[in-house]
N, C-alpha and C positions, 0 to 999 in steps of 0.2 A: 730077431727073436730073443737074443741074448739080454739087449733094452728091456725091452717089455718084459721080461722074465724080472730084470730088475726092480722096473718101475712099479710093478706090482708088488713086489715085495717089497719095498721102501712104504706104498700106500698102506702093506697092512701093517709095517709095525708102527707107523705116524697112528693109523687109528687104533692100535691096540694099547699105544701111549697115551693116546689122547683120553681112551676109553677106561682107564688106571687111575689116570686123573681125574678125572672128571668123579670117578667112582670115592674117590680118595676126599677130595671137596663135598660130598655127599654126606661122604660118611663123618667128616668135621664139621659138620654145620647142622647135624642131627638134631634136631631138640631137645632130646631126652639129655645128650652128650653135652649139650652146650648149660642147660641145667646144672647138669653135676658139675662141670668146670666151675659154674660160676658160685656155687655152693662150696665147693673144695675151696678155691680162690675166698670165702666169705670165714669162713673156718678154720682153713689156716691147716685141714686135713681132709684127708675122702672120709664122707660125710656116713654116717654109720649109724642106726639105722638112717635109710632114706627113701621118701617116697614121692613119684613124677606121675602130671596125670598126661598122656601121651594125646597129641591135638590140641591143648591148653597152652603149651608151653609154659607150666608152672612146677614149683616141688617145695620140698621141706625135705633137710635133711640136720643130722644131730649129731657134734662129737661128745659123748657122754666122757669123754677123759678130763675134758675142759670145763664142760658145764654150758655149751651154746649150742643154738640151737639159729636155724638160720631158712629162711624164704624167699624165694625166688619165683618171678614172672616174666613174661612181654620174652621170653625164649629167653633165660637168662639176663637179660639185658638192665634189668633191675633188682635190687637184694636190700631185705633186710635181716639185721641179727640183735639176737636179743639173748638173755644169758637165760639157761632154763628152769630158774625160779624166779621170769615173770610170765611162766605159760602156767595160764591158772586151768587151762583145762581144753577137749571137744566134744564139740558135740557132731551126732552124724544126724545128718540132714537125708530124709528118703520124702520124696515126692512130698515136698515143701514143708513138713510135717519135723520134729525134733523126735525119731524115731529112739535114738541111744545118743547117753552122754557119761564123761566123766569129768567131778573136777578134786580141785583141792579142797578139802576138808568136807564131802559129802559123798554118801554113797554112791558107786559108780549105778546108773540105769542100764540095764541091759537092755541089749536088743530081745525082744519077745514077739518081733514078724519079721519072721521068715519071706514074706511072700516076694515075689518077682517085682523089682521096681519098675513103675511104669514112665515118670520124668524125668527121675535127677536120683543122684546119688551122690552127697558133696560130704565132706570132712570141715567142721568149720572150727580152727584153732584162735581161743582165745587168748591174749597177753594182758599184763597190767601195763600197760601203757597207752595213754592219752594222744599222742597222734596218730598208729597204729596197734587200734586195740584189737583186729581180729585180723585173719588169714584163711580165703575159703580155696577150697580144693576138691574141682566136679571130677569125680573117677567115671562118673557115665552120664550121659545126653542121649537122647534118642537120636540124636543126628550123629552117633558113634555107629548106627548099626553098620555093617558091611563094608565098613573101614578093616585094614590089616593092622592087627597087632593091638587095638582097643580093647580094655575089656568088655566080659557081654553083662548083661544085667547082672545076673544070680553072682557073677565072678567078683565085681564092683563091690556090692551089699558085702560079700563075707570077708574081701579085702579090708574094706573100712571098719567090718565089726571089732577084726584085728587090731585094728589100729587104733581102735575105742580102749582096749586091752590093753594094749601095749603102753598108750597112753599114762593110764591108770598105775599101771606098774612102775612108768617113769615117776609120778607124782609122788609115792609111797615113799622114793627113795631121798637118803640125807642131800641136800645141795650140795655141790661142788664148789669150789672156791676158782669164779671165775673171772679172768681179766676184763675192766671195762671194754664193752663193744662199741662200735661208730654205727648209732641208730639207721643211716639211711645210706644206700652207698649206691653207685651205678657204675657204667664203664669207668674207670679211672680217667683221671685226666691232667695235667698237671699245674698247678697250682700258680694264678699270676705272680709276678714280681713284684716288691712293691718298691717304690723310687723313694731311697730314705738316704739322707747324706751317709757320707763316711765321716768318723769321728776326723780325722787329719785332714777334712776339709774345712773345719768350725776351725774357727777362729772368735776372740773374746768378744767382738763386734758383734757376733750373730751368736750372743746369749741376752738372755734378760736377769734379773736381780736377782731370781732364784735360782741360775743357771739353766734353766731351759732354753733350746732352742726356739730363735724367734722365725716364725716362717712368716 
């Protein structure tokens, strides 16, 4: 009886560990989480304002102390950053249609419907730059309905109107003075070697007239 008294309690803290674990892998491999990692990680700070669209595995997030501004996809797994005077502007996108926008050096558009979106509600940020000139971001899909933790329509529309706003108010402000960014970056990885003599291996045999290396 003694056994089995054990044996049982051995099986339930093996599963109560396993189920810690497991719970703990869950909760680090979040999408929203791995986002901001990879955003913080892109910025160089926790990314302030910041917005994720949850199911997407996308976001944008901002360090206004620095001056950059930074996007991310594919759960994280892709980033780019740009300093934030080449975000020239967004515009919000309701059921395919260019509902509200703002940019630089024009008056912002307000949102003036209200009404419940019926396909899409996207955020689409433009930059001045030539191989990444925009960044879209759907806060709702009708295949969000009856998902946990998505927004719902109405919540989606007045999220983005926010951020039409907020936008706006970024543009107004003087640029910051910020350090050149590296346009395109993904998981890191580390950089080949490259097979280049050692000066102490040259000798005058192995220069040419101008002293260059003859290979």
């Amino acid at each position: 009886m003694d056994e089995a008294a054990r044996l049982l309690t051995l099986l339930a803290i093996v599963g109560a560990a396993l189920t810690l674990v497991g719970g703990a892998f869950a909760w680090f491999l979040d999408e929203t989480r791995r986002v901001r990692r990879t955003l913080t990680q892109a910025l160089g700070a926790v990314p302030q304002p910041l917005l994720t669209a949850r199911g997407r595995g996308v976001g944008i997030g901002f360090d206004l102390a620095t001056g950059v501004v930074a996007v991310a996809w594919d759960k994280g797994g892709w980033r780019l950053t740009y300093r934030i005077d080449e975000l020239m502007g967004v515009e919000l996108v309701v059921d395919r249609r260019v509902a509200a926008r703002a940019f630089r050096g024009e008056a912002r558009r307000p949102l003036d419907d209200l009404g419940e979106p019926q396909a899409l509600v996207r955020l689409r940020f433009v930059f001045d730059d030539i191989g990444h000139p925009d960044f879209q971001l759907d806060l709702w899909r009708p295949e969000d309905v009856g998902h946990r933790r998505r927004l719902e329509p109405g919540e989606a529309l007045h999220e983005a109107n926010r951020w039409v706003a907020r936008i706006e108010s970024l543009l107004r402000r003087p640029p910051a003075a910020a350090a050149p960014v590296v346009r395109l970056e993904a998981r890191p990885s580390p950089a080949p070697l490259l097979a280049l003599p050692l000066l102490a291996d040259i000798d005058e045999d192995d220069l040419d007239d101008t002293g260059r290396v003859i290979t």
